[in-house]
C-alpha positions as CSV (number, residue, x, y, z in Angstrom):
1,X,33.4,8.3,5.5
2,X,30.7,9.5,8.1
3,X,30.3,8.0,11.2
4,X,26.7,8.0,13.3
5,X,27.6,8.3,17.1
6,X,25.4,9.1,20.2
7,X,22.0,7.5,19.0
8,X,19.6,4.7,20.4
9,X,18.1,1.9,17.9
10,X,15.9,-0.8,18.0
11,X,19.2,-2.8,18.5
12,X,20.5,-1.6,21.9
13,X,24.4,-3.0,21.5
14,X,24.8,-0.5,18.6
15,X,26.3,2.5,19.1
16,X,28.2,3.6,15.8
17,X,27.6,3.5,12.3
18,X,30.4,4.3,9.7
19,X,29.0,4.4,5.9
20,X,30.9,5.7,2.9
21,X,29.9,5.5,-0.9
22,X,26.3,4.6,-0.2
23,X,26.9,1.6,1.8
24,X,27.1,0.7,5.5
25,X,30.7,0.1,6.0
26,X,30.9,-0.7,9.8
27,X,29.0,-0.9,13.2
28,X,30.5,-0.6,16.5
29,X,34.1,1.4,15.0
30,X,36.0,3.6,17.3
31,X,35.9,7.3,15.8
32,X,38.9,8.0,16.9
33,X,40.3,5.3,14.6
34,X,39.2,7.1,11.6
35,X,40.3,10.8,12.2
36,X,39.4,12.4,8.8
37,X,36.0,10.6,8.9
38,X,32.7,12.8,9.1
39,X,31.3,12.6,12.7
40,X,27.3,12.7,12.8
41,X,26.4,13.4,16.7
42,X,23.0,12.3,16.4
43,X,22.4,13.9,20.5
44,X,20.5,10.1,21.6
45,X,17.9,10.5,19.0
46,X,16.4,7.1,17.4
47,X,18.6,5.6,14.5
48,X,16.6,3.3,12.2
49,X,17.4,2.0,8.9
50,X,15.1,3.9,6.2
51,X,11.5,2.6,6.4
52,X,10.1,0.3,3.6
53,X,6.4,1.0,2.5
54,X,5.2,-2.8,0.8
55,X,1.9,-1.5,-0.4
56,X,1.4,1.8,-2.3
57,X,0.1,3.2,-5.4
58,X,2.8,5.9,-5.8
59,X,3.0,6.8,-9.3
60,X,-1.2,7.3,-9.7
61,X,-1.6,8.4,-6.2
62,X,1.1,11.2,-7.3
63,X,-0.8,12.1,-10.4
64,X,-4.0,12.1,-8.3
65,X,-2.9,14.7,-5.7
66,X,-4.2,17.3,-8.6
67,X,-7.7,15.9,-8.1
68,X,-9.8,18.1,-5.6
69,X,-9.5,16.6,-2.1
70,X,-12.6,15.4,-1.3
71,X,-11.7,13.3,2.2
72,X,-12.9,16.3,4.6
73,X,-16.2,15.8,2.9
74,X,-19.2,15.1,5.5
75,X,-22.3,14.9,2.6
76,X,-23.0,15.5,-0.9
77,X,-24.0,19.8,0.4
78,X,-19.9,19.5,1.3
79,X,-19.0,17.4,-2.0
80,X,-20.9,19.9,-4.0
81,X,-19.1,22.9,-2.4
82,X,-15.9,21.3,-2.5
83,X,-15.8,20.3,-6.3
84,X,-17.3,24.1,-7.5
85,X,-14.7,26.2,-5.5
86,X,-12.0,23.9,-7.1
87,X,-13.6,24.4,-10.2
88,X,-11.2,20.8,-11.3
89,X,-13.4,18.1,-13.1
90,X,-12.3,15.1,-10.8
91,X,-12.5,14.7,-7.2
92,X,-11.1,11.9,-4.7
93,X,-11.6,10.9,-1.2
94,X,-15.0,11.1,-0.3
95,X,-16.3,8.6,2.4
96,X,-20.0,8.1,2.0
97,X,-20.4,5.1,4.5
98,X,-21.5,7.3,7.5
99,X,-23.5,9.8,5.2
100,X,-27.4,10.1,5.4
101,X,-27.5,10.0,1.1
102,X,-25.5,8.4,-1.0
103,X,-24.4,11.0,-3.9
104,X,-25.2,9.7,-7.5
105,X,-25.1,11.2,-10.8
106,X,-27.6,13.6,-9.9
107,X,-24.9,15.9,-7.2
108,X,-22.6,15.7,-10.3
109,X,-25.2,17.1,-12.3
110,X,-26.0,19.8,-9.8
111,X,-22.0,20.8,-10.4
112,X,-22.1,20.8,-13.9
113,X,-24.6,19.7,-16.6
114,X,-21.8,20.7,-19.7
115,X,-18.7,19.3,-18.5
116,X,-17.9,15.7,-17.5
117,X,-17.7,15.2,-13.6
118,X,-15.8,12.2,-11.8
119,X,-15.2,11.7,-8.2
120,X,-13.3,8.7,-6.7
121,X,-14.3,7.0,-3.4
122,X,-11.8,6.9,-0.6
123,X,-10.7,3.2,-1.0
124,X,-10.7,3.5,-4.8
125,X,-13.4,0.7,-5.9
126,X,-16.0,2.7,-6.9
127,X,-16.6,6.1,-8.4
128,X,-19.3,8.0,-9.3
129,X,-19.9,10.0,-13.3
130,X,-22.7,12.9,-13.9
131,X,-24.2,12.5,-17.2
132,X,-21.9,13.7,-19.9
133,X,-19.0,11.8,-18.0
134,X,-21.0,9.1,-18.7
135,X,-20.7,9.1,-22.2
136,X,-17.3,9.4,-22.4
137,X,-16.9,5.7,-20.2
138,X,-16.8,3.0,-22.9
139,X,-18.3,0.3,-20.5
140,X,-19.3,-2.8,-21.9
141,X,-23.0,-4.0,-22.0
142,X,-22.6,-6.9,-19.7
143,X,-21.3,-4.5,-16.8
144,X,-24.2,-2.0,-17.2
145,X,-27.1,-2.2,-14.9
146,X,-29.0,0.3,-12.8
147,X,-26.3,1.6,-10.5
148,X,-23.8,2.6,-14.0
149,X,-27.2,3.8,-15.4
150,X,-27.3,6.0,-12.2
151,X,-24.0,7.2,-12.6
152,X,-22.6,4.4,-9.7
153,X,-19.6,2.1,-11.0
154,X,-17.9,-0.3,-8.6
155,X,-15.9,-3.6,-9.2
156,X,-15.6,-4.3,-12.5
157,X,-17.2,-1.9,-13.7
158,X,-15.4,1.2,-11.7
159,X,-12.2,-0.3,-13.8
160,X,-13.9,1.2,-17.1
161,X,-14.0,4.5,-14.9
162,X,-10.4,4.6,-13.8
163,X,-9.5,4.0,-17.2
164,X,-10.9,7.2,-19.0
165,X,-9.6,9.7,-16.1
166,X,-5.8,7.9,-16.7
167,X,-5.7,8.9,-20.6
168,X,-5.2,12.2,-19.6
169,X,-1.8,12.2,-18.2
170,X,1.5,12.6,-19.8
171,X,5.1,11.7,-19.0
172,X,5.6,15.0,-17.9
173,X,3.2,15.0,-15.8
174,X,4.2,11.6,-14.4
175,X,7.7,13.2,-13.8
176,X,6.5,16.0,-12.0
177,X,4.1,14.3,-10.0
178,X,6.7,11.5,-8.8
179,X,9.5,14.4,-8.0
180,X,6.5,16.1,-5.8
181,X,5.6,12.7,-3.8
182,X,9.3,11.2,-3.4
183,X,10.0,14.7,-0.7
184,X,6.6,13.5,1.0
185,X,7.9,9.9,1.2
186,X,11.4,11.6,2.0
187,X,9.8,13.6,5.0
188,X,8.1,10.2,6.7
189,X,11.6,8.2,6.6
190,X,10.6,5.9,3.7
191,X,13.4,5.5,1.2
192,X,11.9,2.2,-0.1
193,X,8.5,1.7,-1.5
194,X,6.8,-1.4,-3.1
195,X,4.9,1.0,-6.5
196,X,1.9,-1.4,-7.1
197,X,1.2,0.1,-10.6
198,X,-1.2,0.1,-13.9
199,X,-3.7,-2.4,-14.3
200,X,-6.6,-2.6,-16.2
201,X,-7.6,0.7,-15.0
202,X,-4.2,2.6,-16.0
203,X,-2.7,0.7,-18.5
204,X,0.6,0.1,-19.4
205,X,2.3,3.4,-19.4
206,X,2.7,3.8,-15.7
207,X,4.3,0.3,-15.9
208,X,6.6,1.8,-18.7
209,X,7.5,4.7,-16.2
210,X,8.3,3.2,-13.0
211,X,10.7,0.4,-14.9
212,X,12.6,3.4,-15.3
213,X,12.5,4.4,-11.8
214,X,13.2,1.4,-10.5
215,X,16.4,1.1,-12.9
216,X,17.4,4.7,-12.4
217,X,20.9,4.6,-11.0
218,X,20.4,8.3,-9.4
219,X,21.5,7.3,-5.8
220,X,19.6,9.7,-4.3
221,X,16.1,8.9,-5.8
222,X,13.7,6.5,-4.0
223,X,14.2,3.3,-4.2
224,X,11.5,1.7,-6.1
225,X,10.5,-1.8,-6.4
226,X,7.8,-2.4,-9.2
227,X,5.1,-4.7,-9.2
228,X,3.2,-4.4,-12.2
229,X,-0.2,-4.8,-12.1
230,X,-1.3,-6.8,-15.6
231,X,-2.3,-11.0,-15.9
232,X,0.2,-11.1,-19.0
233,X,2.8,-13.0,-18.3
234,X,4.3,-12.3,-21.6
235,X,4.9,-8.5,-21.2
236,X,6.3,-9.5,-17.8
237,X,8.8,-11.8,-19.1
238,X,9.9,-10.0,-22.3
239,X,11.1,-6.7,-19.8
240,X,13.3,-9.3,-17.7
241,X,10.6,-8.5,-14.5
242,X,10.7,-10.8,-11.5
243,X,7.3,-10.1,-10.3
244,X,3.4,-9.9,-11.4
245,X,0.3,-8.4,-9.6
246,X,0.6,-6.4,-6.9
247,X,-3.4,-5.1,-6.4
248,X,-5.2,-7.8,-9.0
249,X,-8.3,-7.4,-7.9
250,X,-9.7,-10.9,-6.4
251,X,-12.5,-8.4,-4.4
252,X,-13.4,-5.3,-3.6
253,X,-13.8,-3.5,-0.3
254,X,-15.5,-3.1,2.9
255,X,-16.6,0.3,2.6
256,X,-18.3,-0.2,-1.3
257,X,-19.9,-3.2,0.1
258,X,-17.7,-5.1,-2.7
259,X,-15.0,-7.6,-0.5
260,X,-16.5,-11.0,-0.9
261,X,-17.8,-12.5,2.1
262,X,-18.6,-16.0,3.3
263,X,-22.0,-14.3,4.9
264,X,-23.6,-10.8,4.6
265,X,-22.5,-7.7,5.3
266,X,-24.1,-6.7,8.9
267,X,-25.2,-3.3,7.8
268,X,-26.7,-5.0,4.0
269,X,-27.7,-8.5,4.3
270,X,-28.6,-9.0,0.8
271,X,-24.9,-8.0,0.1
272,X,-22.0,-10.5,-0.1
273,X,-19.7,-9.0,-2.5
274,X,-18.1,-10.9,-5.8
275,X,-15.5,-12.7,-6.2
276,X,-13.3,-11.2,-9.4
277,X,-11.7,-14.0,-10.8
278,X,-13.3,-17.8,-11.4
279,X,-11.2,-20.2,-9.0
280,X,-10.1,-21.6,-12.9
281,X,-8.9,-18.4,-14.3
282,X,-7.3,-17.6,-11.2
283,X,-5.6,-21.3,-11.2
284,X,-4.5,-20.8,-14.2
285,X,-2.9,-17.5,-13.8
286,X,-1.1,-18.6,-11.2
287,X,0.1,-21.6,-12.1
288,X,1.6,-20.1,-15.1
289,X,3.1,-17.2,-13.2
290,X,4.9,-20.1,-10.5
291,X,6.0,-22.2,-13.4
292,X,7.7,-19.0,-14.5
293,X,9.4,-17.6,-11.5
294,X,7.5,-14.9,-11.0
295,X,6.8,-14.2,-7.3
296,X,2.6,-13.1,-7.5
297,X,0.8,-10.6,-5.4
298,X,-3.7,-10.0,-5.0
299,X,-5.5,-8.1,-3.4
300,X,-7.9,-10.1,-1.2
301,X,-9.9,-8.4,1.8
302,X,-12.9,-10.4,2.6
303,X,-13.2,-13.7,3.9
304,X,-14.4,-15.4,0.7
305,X,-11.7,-13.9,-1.0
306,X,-9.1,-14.4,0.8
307,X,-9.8,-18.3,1.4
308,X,-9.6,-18.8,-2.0
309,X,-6.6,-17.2,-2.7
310,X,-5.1,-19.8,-0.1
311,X,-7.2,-22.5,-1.6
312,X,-5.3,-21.9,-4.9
313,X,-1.7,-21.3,-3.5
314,X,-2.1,-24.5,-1.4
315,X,-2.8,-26.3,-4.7
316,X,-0.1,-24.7,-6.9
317,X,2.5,-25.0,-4.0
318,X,1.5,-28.7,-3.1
319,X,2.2,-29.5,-7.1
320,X,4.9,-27.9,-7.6
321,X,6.7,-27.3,-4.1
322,X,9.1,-24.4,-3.6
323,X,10.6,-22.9,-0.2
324,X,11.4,-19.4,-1.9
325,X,8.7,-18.4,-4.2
326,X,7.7,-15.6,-1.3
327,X,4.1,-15.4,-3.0
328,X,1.7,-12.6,-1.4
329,X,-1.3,-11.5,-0.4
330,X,-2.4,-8.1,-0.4
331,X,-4.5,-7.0,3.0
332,X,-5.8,-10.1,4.1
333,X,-8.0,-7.9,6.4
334,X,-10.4,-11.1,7.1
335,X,-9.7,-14.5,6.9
336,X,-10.6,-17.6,8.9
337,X,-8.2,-19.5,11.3
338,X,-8.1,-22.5,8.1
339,X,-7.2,-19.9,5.5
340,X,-4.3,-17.9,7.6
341,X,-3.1,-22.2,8.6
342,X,-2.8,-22.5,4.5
343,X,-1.2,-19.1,4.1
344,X,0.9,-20.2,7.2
345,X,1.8,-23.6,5.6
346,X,3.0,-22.5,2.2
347,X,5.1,-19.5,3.4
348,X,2.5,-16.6,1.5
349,X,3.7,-13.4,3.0
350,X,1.2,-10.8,4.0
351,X,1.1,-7.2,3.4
352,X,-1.0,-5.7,5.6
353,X,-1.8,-1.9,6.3
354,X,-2.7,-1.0,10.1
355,X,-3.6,2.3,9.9
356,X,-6.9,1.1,7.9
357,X,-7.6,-0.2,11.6
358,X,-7.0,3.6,13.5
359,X,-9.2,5.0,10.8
360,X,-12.1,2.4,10.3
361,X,-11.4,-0.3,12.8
362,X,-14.4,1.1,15.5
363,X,-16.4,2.4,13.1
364,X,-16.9,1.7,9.1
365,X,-15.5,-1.7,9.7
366,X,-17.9,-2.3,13.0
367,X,-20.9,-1.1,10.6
368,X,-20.2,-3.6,7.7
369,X,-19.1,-6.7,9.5
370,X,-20.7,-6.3,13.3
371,X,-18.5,-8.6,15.7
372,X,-16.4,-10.1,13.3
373,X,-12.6,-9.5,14.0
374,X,-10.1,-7.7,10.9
375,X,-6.9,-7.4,10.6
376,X,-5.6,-10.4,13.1
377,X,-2.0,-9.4,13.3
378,X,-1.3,-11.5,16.3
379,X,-3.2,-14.6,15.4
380,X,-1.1,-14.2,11.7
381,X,2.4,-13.9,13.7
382,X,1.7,-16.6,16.2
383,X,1.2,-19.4,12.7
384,X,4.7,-17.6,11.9
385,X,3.2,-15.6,9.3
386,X,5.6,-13.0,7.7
387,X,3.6,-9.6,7.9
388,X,5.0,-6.8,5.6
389,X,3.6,-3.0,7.0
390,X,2.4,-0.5,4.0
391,X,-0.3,2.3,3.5
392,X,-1.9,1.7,0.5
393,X,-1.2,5.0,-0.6
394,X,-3.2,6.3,-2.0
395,X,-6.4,5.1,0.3
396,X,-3.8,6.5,3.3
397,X,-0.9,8.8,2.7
398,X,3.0,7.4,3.5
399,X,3.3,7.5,7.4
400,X,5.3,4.2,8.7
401,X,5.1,6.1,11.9
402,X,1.3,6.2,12.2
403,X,1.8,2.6,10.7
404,X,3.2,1.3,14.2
405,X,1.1,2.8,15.8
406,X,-1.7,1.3,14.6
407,X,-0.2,-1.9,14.9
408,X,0.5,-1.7,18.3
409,X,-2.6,0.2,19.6
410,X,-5.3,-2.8,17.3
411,X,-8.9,-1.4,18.6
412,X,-8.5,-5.7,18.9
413,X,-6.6,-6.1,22.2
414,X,-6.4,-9.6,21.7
415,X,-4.8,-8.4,18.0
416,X,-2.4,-6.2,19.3
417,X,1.6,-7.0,18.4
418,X,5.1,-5.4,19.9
419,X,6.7,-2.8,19.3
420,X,9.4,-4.1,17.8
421,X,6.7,-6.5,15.6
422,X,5.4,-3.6,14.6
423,X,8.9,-2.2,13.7
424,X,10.1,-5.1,11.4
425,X,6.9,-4.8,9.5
426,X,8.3,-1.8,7.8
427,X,12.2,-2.4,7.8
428,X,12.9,-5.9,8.2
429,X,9.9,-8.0,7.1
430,X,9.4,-6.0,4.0
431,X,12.7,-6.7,2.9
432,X,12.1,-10.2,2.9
433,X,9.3,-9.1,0.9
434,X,10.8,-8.5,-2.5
435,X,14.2,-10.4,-2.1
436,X,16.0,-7.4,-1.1
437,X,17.5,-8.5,2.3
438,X,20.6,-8.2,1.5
439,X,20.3,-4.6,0.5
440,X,18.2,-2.6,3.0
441,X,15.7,-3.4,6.3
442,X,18.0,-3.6,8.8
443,X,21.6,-2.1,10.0
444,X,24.2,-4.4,8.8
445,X,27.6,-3.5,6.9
446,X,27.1,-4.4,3.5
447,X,23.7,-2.5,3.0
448,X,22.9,0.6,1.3
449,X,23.0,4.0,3.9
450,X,19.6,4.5,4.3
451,X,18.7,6.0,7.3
452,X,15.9,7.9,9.6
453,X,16.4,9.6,12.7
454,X,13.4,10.1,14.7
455,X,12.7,12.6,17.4
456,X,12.1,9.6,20.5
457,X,12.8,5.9,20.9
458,X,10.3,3.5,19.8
459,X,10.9,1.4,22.6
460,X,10.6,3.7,25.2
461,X,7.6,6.4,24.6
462,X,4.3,5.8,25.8
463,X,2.6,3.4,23.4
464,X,-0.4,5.7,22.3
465,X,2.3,8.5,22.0
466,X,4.3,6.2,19.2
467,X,1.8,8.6,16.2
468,X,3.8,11.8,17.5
469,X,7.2,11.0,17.1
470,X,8.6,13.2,14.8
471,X,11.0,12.0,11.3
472,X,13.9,14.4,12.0
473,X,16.3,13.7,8.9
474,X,16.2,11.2,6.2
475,X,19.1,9.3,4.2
476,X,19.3,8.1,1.1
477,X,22.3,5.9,0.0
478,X,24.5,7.9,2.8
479,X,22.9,11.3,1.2
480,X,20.5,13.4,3.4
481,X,17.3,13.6,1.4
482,X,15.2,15.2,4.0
483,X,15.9,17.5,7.1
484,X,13.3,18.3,9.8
């Protein structure tokens, strides 16, 4: 047995922690009761149960880390530079909104007129081809138009893109690239993350992968929770899953001018967005995924999108009630006061990711939409909204730290939540997420030892300090996985 001793925590009456065989096996013990237990002297740093990450793309992000880093890219002179010197065929990150030109087909051309050239935009819903990568994207004729002709794919269309960079990878590779990203996760006190993974732009054999993962009885892996992303229910079922979704696309995003909006974007009023789904199909889909047990997760962003998503859900939920389905929504980053009431109403829990605010909030998101306020953390918690904190990784790298932060320091002061809000977002809340309360999100006897000890208290620092503090050890089912 170990015992934690001289720490703060969120909870301020706690001042031991014994755990032994992976589980928390008592709070508050005299030490000197247990004389051939491990004593831990943590010297007052923060105790916090491991963080949970509810929103990340960790297997495909992983992989993607070999694609040339394109997110320090100012224009296409820097995107041209940055793609020749890595002399790699796919790049990811770029960020075009602020940029004088929009790159095309033609930069990727200007890189190579032999080889076939991708690169991915920063919030992965569009993506750009030169010529010969073109050729090699089997996109149907009802998604071509002038943009794909000019080497442009978004929505839809981007999927067909995705697609032909993901037949690439092997297992292997998928091993290696998983093994490289759980020590990153590791380092930023996440030992839980919510793997949002395949689709119709990766297929099934990430799905195949991460069931693995999430079944792998190594204690001191991550601990994965899978949602897979696919609409058939079938597969779902026949491999004894509990969920479905995850990012099913419902709408794009701000920054590709592709979240569906209930009025123009501010920056390109003859833009509105799409909607992804027909209110039937999406009905449909989720009336058969309720009927089935399966909790359901989408990605909705823009105002259109997301009222419809609560449209649906209040439908489903009003003809077939049920106080435990713990249905999601994915961002949510605008919504009216009547579509966060129906969210409110039928108990859809939100998973939302901050940091898109400290890195957009004043500017990209200011450009697109003008006045209109994203992200309404406060208004969401007030209706008693559960709000689940993640980073989308890969559109923002693991960093529950900076994930607070964000939370707390909204560019929105009228948006801006607690600390300890902010807190339960990533350990508590997101528990509750996936039906796993009784395993991790808080300190409790009875739950798996997973721990983080961070450099300063969360309750005490300076507000716009909470970004600095420092992850100074990780545990992983009482193992330490990660040391500062």
């Amino acid at each position: 047995m170990k015992i934690f001793i001289n720490f703060d925590s969120i909870d301020e009456k706690l001042n031991t922690v014994s755990f032994a065989n992976g589980k928390i096996c008592g709070i508050n013990k005299n030490p000197l009761d247990f004389p051939f237990a491990e004593i831990i002297d943590l010297k007052g740093h923060f105790l916090s149960c491991g963080f949970i990450d509810s929103h990340t793309h960790f297997l495909h992000s992983a992989l993607e880390k070999s694609y040339t880093n394109l997110n320090h890219s100012k224009n296409n002179e820097d995107l041209i530079e940055l793609m020749r010197k890595s002399a790699k065929n796919i790049g990811y990150g770029y960020d075009s909104s602020c940029w004088s030109k929009e790159p095309n087909k033609n930069i990727l051309n200007e890189i190579s007129k032999t080889e076939p050239i991708f690169i991915i935009r920063k919030d992965y819903h569009s993506g750009i081809a030169n010529d010969i990568a073109i050729k090699k994207i089997n996109i149907p004729k009802e998604l071509q138009n002038k943009e794909t002709e000019n080497g442009i794919f978004k929505g839809r269309a981007f999927i067909y893109l995705s697609r032909t960079i993901s037949s690439q990878f092997t297992d292997s590779d998928r091993e290696d690239a998983f093994l490289r990203e759980e020590k990153v996760a590791f380092s930023k006190g996440v030992t839980t993350v919510h793997a949002l993974e395949g689709g119709d732009g990766w297929g099934y054999d990430d799905i195949e992968f991460m069931i693995k993962k999430e079944q792998d009885k190594n204690n001191n892996h991550l601990n994965i929770i899978l949602y897979p992303q696919t609409v058939n229910i079938n597969w779902v079922k026949e491999r004894n899953l509990k969920r479905i979704g995850g990012c099913l696309l419902l709408d794009g995003s701000f920054g590709s001018h592709t979240a569906s909006l209930l009025n123009p974007y501010s920056d390109a009023p003859q833009k509105t967005g799409e909607l992804y789904f027909s209110d039937r199909a999406l009905m449909s889909f989720i009336e058969r995924s309720h009927k089935s047990n399966l909790q359901t997760a989408f990605h909705a962003i823009g105002d259109k999108a997301t009222k419809q998503l609560a449209d649906i859900y209040d439908k489903i939920l009003t003809k077939y009630p049920s106080k435990n389905s713990r249905h999601r929504i994915e961002h949510c980053e605008l919504a009216t006061d009547e579509t966060l009431k129906k969210f409110s109403k039928n108990n859809i829990f939100v998973s939302v990711q901050p940091v898109f605010e400290y890195f957009w909030g004043e500017n990209m998101y200011r450009k697109r939409l003008g006045n209109r306020i994203t992200n309404r953390y406060r208004d969401m918690i007030d209706l008693g909204l559960n709000l689940a904190g993640g980073s989308d990784f890969n559109v923002t790298e693991i960093n529950p730290i900076l994930g607070i932060h964000s939370a707390v320091n909204h560019p929105t002061p009228s948006q801006r939540i607690s600390v300890k809000q902010a807190y339960y977002m990533f350990t508590k809340n997101a528990s509750f997420l996936s039906y796993d309360e009784n395993n991790i999100g808080s300190i409790d006897i009875g739950k798996n030892a997973d721990f983080v000890i961070l450099s300063d208290n969360l309750l005490k620092i300076e507000k716009s300090k909470i970004k600095d503090i420092k992850v100074i050890s990780t545990y992983r089912n009482g193992s330490k996985v990660f040391i500062q």
